[in-house]
C-alpha positions as a Markdown table, in Angstrom:
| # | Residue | x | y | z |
|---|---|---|---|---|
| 1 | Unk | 10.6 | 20.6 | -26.6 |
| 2 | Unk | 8.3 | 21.8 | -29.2 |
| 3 | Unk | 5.3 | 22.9 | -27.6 |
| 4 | Unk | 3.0 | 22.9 | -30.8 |
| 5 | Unk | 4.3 | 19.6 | -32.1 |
| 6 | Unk | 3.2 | 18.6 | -28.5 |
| 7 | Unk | 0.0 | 20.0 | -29.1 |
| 8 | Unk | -1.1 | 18.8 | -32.2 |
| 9 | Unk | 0.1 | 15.0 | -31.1 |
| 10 | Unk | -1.8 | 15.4 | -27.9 |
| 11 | Unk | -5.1 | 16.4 | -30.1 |
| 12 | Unk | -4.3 | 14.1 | -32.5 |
| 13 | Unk | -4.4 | 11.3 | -29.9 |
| 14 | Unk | -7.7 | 12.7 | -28.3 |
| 15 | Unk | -9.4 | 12.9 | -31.1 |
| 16 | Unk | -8.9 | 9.3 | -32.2 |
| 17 | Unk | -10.0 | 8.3 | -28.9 |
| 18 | Unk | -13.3 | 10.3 | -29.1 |
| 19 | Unk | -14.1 | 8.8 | -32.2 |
| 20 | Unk | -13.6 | 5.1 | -31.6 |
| 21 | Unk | -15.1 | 5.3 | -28.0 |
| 22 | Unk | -18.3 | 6.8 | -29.8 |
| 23 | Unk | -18.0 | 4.4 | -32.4 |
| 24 | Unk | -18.2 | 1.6 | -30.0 |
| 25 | Unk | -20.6 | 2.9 | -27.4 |
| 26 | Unk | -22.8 | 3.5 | -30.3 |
| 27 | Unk | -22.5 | -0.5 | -31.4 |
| 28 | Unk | -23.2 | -2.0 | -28.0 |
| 29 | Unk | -26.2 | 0.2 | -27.7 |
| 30 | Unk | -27.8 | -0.9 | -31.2 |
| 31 | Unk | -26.2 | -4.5 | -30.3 |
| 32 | Unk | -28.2 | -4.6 | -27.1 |
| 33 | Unk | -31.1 | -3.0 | -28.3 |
| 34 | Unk | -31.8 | -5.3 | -31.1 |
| 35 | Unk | -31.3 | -8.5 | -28.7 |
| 36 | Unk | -33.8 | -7.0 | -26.3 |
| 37 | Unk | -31.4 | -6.4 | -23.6 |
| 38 | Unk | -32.1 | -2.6 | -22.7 |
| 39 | Unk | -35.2 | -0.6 | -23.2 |
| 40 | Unk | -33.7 | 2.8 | -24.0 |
| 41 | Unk | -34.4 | 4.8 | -21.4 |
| 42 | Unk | -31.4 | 3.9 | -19.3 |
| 43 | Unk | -28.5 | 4.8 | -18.0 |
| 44 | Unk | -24.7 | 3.6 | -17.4 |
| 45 | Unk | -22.0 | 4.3 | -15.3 |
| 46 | Unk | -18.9 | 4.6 | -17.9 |
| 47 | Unk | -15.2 | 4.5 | -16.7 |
| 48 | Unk | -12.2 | 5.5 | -19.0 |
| 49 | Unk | -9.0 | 5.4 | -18.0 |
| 50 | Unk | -5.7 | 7.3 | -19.2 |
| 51 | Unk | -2.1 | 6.2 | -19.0 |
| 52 | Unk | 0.9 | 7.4 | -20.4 |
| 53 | Unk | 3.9 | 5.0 | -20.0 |
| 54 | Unk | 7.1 | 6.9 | -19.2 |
| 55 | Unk | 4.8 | 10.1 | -17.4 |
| 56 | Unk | 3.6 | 8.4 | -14.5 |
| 57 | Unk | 0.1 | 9.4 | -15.9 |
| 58 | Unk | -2.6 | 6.8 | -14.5 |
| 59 | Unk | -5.9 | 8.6 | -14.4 |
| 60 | Unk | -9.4 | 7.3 | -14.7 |
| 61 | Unk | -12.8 | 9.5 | -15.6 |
| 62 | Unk | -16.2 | 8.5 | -14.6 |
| 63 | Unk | -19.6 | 9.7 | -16.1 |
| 64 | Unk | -22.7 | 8.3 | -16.9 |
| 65 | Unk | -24.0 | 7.5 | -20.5 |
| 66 | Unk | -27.7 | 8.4 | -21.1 |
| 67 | Unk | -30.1 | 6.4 | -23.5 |
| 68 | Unk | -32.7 | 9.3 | -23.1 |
């Protein structure tokens, strides 16, 4: 196994997934705030869950999302 090729794929993959989950948390808060539907001063539970087929990786992460 190469340990930096493992690395770099594993960032790789992390940082696509930061920037599309910001990307569309970012839309569904303009989205609701333009159709009235939140205020801006809330907050939401959030949920994101990790699997890896073939690793037996199944984990889920929990944290809140803050509008102010």
């Amino acid at each position: 196994m190469n340990e930096e090729a493992l690395n770099l794929s594993i960032r790789k993959f992390l940082k696509m997934v930061g920037i599309r989950s910001q990307r569309e948390i970012e839309q569904a808060v303009q989205k609701a705030l333009a159709a009235g539907q939140v205020k801006g001063t809330e907050s939401f539970p959030a949920k994101m869950r990790l699997t890896v087929e073939g690793l037996q990786v199944d984990v889920t992460f929990e944290g809140e999302i803050e509008l102010a």
